[in-house]
C-alpha positions as CSV (number, residue, x, y, z in Angstrom):
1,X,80.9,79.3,104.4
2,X,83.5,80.7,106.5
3,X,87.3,82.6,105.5
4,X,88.4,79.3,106.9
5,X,86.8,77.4,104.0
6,X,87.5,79.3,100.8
7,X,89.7,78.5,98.5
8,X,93.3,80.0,97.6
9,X,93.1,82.9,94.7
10,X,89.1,83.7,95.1
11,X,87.5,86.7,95.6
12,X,84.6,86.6,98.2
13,X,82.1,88.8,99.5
14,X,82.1,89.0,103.3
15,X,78.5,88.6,104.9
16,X,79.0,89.1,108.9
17,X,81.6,88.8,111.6
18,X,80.4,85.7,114.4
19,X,81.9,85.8,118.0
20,X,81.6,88.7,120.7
21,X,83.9,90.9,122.7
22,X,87.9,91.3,121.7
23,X,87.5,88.8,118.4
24,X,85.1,90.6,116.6
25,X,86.1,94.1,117.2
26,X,89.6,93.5,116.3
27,X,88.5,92.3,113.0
28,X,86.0,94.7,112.3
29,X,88.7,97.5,113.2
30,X,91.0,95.6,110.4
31,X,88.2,96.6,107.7
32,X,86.1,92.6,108.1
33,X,83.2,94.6,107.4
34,X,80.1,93.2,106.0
35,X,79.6,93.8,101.8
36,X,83.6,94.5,101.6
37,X,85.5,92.0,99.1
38,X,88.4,90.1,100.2
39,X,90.9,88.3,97.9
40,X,92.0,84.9,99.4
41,X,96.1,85.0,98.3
42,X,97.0,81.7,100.1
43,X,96.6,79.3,102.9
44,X,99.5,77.8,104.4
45,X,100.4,74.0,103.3
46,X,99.6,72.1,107.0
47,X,96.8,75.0,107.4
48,X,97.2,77.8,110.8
49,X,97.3,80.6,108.6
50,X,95.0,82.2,105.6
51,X,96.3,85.0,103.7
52,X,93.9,87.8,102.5
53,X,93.7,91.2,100.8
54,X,91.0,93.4,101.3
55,X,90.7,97.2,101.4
56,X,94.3,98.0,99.8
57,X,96.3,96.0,102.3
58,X,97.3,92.2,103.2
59,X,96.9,90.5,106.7
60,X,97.4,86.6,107.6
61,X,94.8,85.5,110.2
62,X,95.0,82.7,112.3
63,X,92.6,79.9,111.1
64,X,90.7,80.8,115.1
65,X,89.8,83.8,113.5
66,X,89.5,83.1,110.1
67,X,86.3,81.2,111.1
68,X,84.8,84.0,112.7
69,X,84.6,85.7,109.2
70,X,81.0,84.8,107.3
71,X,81.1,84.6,103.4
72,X,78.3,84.7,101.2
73,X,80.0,83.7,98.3
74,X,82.1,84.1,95.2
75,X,82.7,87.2,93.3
């Protein structure tokens, strides 16, 4: 399952960033880094954007690279 796919006001455990190059190292540099927890907030209502907490601060990622991020599961 992917960021893309969770659900609104879960917490998930992140298993890997996919893609190469720019992608992935911009999220890793955000803190996307595998075992770290990430609190799904919201999802916008005709989808484009997920909003997430992780690490002490809150980002909205495009739903591009919101499927990039790998989840093993529920927390």
């Amino acid at each position: 399952m992917t960021l893309n796919d969770a659900q609104a006001q879960k917490t998930y455990t992140i298993s890997d960033i996919c893609g190469n190059g720019n992608e992935r190292r911009r999220l890793l540099d955000m803190g996307f880094t595998p075992e770290t927890k990430v609190d799904v907030l919201t999802r916008a209502p005709l989808g484009g954007t997920v909003l997430v907490s992780l690490r002490n601060f809150t980002v909205a990622l495009r739903e591009d690279a919101a499927a990039l991020v790998v989840l093993k599961g529920r927390v």
